[in-house]
PDB file of the backbone (N, CA, C, O) and the ligand in Angstrom, with CONECT records:
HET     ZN  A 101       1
ATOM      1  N   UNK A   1    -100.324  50.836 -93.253  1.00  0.00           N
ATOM      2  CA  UNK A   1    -101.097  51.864 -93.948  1.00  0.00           C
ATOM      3  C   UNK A   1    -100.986  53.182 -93.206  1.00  0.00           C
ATOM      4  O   UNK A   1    -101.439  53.202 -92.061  1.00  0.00           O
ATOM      5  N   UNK A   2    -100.401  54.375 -93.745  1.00  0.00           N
ATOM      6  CA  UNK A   2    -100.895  55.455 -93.375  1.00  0.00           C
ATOM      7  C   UNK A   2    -101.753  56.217 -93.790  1.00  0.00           C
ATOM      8  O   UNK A   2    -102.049  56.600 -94.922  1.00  0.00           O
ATOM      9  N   UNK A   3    -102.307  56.506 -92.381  1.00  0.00           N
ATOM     10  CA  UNK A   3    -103.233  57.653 -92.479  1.00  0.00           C
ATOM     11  C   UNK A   3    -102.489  59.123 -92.322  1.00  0.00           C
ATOM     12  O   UNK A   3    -101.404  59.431 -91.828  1.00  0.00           O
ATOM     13  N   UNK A   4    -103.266  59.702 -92.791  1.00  0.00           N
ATOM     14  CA  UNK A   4    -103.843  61.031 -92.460  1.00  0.00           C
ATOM     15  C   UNK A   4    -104.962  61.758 -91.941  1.00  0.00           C
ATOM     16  O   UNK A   4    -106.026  61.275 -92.328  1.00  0.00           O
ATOM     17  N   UNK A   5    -105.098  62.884 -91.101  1.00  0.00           N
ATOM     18  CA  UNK A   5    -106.381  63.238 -90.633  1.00  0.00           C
ATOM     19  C   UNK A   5    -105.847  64.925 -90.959  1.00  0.00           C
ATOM     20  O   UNK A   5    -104.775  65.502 -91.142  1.00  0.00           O
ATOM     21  N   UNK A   6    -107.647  65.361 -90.885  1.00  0.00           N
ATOM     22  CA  UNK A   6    -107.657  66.549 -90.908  1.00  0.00           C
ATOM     23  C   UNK A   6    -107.717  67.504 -89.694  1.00  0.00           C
ATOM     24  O   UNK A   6    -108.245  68.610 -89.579  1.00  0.00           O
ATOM     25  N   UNK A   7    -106.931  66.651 -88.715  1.00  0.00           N
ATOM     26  CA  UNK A   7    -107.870  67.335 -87.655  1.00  0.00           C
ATOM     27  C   UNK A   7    -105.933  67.106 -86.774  1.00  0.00           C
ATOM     28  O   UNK A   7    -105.674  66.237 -85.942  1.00  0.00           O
ATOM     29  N   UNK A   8    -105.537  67.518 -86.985  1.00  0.00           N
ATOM     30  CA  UNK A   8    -104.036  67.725 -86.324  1.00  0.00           C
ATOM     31  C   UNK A   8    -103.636  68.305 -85.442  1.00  0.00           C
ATOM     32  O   UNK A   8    -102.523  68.059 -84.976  1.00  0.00           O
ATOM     33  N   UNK A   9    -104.601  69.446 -84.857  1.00  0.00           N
ATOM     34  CA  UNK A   9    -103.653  70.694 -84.470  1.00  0.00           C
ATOM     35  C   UNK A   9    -104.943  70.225 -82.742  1.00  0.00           C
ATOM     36  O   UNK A   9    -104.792  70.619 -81.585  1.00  0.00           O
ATOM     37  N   UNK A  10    -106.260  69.138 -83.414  1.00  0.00           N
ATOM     38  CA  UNK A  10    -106.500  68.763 -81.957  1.00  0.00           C
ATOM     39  C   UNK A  10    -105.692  67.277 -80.980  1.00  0.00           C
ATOM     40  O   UNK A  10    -106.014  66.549 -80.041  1.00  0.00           O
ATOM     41  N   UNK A  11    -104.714  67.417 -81.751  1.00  0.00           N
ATOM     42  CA  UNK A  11    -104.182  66.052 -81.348  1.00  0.00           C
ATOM     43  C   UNK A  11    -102.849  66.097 -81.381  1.00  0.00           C
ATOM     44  O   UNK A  11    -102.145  65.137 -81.695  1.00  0.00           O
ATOM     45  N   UNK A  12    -102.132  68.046 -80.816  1.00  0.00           N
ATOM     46  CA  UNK A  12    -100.936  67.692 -80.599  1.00  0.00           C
ATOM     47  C   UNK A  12    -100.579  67.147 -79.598  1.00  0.00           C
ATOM     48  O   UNK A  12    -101.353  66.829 -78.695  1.00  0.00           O
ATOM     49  N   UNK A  13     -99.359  66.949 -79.589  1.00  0.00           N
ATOM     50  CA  UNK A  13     -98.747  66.355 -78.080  1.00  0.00           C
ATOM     51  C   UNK A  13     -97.791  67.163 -77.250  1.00  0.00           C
ATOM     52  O   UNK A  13     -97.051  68.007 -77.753  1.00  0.00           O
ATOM     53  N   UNK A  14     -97.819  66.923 -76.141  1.00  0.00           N
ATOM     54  CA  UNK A  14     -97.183  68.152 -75.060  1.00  0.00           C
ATOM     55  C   UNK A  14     -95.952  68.226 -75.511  1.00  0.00           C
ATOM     56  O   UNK A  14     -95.549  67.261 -76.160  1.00  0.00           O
ATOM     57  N   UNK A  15     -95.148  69.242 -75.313  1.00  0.00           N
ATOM     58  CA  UNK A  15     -94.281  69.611 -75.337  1.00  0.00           C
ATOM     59  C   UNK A  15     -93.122  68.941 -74.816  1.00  0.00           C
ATOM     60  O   UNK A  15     -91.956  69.050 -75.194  1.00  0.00           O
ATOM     61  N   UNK A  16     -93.656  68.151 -73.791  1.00  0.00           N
ATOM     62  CA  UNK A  16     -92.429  67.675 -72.702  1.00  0.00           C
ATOM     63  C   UNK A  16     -92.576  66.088 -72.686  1.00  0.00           C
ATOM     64  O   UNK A  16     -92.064  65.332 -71.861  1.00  0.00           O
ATOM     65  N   UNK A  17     -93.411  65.727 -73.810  1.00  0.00           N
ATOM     66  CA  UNK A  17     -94.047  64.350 -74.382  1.00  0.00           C
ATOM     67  C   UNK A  17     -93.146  63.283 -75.122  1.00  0.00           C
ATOM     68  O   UNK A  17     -92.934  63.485 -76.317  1.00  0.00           O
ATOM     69  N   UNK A  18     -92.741  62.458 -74.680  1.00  0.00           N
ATOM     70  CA  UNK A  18     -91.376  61.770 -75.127  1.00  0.00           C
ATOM     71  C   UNK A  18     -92.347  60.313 -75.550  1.00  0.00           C
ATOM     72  O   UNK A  18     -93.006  59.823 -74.633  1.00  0.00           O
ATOM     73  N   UNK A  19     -92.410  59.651 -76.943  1.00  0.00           N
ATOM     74  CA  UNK A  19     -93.188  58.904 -77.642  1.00  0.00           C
ATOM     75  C   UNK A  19     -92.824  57.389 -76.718  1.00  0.00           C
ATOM     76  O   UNK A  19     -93.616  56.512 -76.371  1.00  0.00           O
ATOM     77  N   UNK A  20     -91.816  57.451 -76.563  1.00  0.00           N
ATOM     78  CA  UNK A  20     -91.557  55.637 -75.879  1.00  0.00           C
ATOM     79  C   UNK A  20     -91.526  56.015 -74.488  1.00  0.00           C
ATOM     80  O   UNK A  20     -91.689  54.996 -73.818  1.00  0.00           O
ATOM     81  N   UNK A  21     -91.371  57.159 -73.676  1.00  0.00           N
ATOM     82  CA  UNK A  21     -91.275  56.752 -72.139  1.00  0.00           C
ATOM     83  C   UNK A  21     -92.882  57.229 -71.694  1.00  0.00           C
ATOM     84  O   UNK A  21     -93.628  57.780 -72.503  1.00  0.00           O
ATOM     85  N   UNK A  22     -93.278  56.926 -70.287  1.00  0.00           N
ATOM     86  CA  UNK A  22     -94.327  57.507 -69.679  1.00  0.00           C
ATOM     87  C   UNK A  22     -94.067  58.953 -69.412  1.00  0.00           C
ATOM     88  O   UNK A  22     -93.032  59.097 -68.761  1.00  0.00           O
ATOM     89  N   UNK A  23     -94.607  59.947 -69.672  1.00  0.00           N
ATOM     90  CA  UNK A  23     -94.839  61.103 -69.488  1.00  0.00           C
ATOM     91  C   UNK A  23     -94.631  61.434 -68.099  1.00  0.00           C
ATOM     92  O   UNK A  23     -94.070  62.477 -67.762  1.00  0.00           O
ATOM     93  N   UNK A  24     -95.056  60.594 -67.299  1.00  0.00           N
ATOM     94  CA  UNK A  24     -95.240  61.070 -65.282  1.00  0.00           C
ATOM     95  C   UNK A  24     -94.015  60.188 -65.202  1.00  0.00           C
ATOM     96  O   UNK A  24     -93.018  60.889 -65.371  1.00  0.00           O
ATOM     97  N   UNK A  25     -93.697  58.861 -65.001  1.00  0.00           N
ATOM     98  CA  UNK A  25     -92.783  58.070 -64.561  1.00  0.00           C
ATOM     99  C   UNK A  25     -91.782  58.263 -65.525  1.00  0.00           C
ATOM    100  O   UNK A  25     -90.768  58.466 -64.857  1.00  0.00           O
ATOM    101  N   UNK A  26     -91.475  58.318 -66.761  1.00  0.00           N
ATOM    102  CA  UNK A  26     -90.521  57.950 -67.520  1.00  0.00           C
ATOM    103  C   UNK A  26     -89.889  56.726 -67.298  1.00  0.00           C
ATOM    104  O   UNK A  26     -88.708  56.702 -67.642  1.00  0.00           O
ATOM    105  N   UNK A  27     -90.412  55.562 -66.751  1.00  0.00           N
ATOM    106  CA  UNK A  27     -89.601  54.110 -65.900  1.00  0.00           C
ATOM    107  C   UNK A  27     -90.698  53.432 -67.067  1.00  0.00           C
ATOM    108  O   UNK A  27     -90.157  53.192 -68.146  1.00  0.00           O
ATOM    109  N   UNK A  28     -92.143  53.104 -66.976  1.00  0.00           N
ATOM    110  CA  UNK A  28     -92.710  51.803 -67.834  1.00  0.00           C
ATOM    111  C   UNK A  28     -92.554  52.521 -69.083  1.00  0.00           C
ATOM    112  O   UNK A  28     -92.892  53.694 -69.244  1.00  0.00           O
ATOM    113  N   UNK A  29     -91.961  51.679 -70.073  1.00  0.00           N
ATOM    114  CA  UNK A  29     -92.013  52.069 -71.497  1.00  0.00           C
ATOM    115  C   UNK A  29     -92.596  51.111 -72.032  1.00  0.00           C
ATOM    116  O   UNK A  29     -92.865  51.308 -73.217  1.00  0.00           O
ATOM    117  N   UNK A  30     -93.052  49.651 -71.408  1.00  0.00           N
ATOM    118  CA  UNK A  30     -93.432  48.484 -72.088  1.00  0.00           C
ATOM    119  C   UNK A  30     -94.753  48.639 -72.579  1.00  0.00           C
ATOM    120  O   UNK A  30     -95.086  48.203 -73.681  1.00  0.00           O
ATOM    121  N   UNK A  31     -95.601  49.304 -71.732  1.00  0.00           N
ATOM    122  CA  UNK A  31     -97.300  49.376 -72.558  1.00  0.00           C
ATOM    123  C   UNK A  31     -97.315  50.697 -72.500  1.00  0.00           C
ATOM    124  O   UNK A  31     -96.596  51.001 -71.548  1.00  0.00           O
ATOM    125  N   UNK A  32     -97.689  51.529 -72.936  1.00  0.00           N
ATOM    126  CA  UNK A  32     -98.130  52.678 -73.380  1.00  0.00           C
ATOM    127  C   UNK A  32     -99.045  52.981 -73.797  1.00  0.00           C
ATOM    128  O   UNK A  32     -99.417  52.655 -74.924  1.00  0.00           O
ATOM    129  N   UNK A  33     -99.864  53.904 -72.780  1.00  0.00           N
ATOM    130  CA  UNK A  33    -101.330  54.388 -73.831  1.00  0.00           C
ATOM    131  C   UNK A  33    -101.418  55.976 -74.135  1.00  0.00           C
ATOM    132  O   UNK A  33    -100.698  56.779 -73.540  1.00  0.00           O
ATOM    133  N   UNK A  34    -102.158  56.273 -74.899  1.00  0.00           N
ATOM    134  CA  UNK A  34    -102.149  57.400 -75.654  1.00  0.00           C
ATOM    135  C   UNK A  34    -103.232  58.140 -74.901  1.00  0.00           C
ATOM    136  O   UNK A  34    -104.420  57.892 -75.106  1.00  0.00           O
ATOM    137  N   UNK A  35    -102.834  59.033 -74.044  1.00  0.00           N
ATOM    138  CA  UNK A  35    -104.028  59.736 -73.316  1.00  0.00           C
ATOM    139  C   UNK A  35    -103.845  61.407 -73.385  1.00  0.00           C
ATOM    140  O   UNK A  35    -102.942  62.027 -73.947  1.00  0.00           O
ATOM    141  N   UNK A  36    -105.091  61.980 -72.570  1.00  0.00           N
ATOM    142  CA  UNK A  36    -105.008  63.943 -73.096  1.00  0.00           C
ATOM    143  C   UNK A  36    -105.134  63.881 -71.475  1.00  0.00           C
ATOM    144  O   UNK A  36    -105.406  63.044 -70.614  1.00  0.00           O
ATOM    145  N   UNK A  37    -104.769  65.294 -71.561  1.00  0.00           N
ATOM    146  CA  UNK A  37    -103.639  65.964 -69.952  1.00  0.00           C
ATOM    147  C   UNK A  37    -105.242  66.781 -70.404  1.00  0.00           C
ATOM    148  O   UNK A  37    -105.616  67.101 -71.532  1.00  0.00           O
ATOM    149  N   UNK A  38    -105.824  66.922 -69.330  1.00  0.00           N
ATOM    150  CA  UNK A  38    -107.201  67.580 -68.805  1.00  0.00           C
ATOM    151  C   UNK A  38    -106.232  68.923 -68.901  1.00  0.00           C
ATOM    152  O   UNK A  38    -106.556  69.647 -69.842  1.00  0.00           O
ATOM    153  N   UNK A  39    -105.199  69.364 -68.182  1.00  0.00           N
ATOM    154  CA  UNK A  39    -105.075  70.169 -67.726  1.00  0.00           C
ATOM    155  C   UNK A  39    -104.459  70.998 -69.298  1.00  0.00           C
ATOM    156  O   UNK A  39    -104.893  72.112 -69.592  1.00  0.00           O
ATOM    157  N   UNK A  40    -104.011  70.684 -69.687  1.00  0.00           N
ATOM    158  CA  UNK A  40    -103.452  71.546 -71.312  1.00  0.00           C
ATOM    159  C   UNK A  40    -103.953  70.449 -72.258  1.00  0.00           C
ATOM    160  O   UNK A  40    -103.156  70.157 -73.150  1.00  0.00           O
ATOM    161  N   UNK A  41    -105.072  69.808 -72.242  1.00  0.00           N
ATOM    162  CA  UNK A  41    -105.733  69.127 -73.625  1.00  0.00           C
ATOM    163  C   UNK A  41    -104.868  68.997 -74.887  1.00  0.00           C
ATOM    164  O   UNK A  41    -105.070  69.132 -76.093  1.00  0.00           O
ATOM    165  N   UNK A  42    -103.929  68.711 -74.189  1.00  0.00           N
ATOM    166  CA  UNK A  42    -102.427  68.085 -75.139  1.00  0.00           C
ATOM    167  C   UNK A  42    -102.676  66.220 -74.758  1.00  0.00           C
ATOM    168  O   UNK A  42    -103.358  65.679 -73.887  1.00  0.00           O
ATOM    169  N   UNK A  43    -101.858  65.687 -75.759  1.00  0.00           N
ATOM    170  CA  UNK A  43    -101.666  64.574 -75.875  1.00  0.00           C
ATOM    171  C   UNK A  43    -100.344  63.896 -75.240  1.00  0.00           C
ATOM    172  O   UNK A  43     -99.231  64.316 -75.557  1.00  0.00           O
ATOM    173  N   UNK A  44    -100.530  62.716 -74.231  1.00  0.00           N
ATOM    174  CA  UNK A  44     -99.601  62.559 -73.503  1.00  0.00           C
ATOM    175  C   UNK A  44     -99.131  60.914 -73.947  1.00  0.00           C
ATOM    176  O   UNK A  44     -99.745  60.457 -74.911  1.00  0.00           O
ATOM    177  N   UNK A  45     -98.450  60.331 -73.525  1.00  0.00           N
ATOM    178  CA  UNK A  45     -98.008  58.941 -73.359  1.00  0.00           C
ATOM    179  C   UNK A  45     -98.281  58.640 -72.225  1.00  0.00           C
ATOM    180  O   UNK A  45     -97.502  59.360 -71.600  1.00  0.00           O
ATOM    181  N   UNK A  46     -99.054  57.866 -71.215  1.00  0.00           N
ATOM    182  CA  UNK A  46     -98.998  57.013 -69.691  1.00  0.00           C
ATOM    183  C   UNK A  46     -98.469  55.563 -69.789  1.00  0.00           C
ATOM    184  O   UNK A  46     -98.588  55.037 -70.895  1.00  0.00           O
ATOM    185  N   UNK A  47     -98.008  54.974 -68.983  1.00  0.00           N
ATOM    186  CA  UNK A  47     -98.163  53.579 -68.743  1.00  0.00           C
ATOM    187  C   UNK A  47     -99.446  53.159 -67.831  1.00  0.00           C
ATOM    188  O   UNK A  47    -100.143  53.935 -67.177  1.00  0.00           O
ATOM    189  N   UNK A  48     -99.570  51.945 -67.927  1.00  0.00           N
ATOM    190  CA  UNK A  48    -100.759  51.798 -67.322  1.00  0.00           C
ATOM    191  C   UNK A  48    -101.140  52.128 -65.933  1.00  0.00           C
ATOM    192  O   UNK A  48    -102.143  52.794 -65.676  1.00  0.00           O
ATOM    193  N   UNK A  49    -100.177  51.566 -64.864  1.00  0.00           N
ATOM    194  CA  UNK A  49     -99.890  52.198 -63.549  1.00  0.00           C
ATOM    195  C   UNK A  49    -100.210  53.784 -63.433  1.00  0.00           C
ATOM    196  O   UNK A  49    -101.077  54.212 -62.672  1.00  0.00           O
ATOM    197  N   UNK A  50     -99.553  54.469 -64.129  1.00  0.00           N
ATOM    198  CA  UNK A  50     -99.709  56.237 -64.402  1.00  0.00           C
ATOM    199  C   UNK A  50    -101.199  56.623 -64.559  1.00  0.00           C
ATOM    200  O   UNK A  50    -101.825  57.528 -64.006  1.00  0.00           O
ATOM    201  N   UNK A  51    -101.632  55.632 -65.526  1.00  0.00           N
ATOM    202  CA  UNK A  51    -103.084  56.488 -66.071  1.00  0.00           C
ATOM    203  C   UNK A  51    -103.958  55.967 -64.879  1.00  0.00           C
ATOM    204  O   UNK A  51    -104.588  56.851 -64.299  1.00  0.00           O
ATOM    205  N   UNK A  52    -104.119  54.595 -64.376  1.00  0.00           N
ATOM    206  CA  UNK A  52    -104.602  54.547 -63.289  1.00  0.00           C
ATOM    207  C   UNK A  52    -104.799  55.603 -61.916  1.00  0.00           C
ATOM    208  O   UNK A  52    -105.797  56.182 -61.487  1.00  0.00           O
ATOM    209  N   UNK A  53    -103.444  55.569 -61.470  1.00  0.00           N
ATOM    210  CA  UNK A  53    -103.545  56.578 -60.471  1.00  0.00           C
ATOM    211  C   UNK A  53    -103.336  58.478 -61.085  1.00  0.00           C
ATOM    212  O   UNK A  53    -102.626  59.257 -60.449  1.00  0.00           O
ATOM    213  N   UNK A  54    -103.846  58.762 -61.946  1.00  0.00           N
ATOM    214  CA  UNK A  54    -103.947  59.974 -62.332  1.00  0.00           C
ATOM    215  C   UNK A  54    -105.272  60.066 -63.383  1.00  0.00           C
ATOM    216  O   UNK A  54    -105.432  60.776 -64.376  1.00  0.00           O
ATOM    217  N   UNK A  55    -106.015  59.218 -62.858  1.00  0.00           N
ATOM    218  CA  UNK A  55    -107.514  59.229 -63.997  1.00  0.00           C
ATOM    219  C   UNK A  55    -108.127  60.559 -63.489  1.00  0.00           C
ATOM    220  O   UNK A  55    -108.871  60.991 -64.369  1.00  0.00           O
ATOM    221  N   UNK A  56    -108.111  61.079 -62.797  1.00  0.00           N
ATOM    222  CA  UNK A  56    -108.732  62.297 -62.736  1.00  0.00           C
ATOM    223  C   UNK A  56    -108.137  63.123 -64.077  1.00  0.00           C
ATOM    224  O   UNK A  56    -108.854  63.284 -65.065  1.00  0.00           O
ATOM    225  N   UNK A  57    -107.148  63.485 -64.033  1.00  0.00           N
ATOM    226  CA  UNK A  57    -106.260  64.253 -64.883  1.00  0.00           C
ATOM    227  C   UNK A  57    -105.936  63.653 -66.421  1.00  0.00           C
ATOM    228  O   UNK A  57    -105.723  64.411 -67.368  1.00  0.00           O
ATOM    229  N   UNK A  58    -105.933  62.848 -66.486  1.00  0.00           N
ATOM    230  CA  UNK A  58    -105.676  62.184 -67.820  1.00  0.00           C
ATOM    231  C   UNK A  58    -107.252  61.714 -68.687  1.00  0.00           C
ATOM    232  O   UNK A  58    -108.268  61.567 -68.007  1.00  0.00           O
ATOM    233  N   UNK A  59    -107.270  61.624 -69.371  1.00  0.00           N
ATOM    234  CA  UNK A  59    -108.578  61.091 -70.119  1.00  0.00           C
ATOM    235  C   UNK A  59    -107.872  59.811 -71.635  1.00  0.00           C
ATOM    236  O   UNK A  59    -106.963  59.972 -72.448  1.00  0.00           O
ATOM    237  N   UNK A  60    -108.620  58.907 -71.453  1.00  0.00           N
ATOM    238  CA  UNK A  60    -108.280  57.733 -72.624  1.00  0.00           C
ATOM    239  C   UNK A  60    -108.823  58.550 -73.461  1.00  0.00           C
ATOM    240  O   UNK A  60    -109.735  59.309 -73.132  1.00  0.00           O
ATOM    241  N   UNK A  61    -108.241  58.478 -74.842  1.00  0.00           N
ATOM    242  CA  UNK A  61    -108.511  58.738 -75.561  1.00  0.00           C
ATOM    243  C   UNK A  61    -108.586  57.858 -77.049  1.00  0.00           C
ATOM    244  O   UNK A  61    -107.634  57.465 -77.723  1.00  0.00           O
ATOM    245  N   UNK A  62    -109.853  57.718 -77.277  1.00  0.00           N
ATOM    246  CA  UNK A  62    -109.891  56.365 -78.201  1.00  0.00           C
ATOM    247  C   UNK A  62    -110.145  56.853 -79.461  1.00  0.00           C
ATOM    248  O   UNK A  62    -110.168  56.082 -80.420  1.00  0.00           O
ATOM    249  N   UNK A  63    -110.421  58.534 -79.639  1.00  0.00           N
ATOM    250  CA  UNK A  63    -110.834  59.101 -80.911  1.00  0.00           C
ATOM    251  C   UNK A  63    -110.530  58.502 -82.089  1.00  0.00           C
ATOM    252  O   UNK A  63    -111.326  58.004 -82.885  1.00  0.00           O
ATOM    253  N   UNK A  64    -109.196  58.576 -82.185  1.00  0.00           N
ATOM    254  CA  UNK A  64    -108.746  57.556 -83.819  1.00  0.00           C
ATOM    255  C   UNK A  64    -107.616  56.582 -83.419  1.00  0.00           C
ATOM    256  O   UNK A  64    -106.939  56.660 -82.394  1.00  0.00           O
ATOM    257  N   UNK A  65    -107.518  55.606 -84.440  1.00  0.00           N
ATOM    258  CA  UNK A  65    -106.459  54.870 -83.844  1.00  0.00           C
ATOM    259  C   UNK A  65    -104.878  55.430 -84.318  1.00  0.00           C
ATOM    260  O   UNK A  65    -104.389  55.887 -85.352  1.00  0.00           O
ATOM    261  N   UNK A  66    -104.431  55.136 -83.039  1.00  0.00           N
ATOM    262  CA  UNK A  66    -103.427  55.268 -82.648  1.00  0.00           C
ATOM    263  C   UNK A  66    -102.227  54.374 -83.489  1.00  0.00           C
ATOM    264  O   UNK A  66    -102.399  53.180 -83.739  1.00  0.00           O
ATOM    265  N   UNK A  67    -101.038  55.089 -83.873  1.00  0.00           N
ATOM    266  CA  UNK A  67    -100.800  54.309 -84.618  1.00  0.00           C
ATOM    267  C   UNK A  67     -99.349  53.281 -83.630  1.00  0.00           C
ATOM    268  O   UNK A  67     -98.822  52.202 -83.902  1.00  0.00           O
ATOM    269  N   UNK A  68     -99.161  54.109 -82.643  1.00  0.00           N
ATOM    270  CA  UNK A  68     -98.220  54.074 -81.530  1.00  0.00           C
ATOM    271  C   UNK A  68     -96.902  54.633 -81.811  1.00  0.00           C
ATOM    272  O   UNK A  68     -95.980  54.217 -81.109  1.00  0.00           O
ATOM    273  N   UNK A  69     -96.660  55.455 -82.664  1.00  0.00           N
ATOM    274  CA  UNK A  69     -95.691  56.431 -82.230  1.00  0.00           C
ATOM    275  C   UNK A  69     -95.796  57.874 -82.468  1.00  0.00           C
ATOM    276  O   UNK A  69     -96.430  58.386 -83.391  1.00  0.00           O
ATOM    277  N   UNK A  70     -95.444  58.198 -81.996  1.00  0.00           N
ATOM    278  CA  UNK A  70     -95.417  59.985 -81.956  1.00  0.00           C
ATOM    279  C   UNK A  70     -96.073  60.830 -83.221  1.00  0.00           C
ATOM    280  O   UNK A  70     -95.653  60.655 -84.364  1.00  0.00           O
ATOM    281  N   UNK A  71     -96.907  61.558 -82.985  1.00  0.00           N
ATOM    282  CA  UNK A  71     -97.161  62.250 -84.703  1.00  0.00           C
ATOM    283  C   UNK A  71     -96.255  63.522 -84.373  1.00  0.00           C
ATOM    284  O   UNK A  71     -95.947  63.976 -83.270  1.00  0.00           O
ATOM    285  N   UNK A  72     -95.894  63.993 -85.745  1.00  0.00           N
ATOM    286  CA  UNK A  72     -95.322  65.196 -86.031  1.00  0.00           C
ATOM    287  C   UNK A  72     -96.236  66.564 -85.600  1.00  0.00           C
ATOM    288  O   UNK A  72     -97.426  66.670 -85.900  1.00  0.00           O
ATOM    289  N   UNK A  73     -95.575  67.456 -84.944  1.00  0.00           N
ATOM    290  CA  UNK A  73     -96.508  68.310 -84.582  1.00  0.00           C
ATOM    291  C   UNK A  73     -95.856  69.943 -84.877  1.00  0.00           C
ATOM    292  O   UNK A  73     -96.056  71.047 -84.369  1.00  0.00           O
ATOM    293  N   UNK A  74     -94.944  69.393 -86.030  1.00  0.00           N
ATOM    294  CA  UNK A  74     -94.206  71.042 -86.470  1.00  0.00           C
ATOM    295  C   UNK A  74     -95.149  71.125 -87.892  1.00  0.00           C
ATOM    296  O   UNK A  74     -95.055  72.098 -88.640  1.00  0.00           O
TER     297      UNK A  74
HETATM  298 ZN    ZN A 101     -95.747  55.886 -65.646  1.00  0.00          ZN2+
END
């Protein structure tokens, strides 16, 4: 099922945001979570290892579900 939301432009994703690798490591691609970069409140990819040791900086983000791949952000 797809969704749609009205709310898009708070849930882009960084620029430098690649949907299957980790954002910091680019090495775990196997779990992936969908988290926001404190620092540009953009939307990132972590692996779990990543979001662990960068919880200061990263925030889970459970707002809507995730559908697990990349949304369009043009
Ligand atoms: Zn990582």
């Amino acid at each position: 099922m797809k969704c749609r939301y009205m709310d898009e432009k708070c849930y882009e994703f960084h620029d430098k945001d690649v949907s299957d690798k980790c954002f910091l490591c680019t090495e775990n691609s196997q779990k992936l979570f969908t988290v926001r970069q404190v620092a540009s409140m953009k939307m990132v990819h972590l692996c779990g290892d990543c979001m662990v040791n960068n919880s200061d900086e990263y925030l889970l983000d459970n707002t809507r579900p995730w559908e697990g791949i990349k949304g369009k952000s043009d």
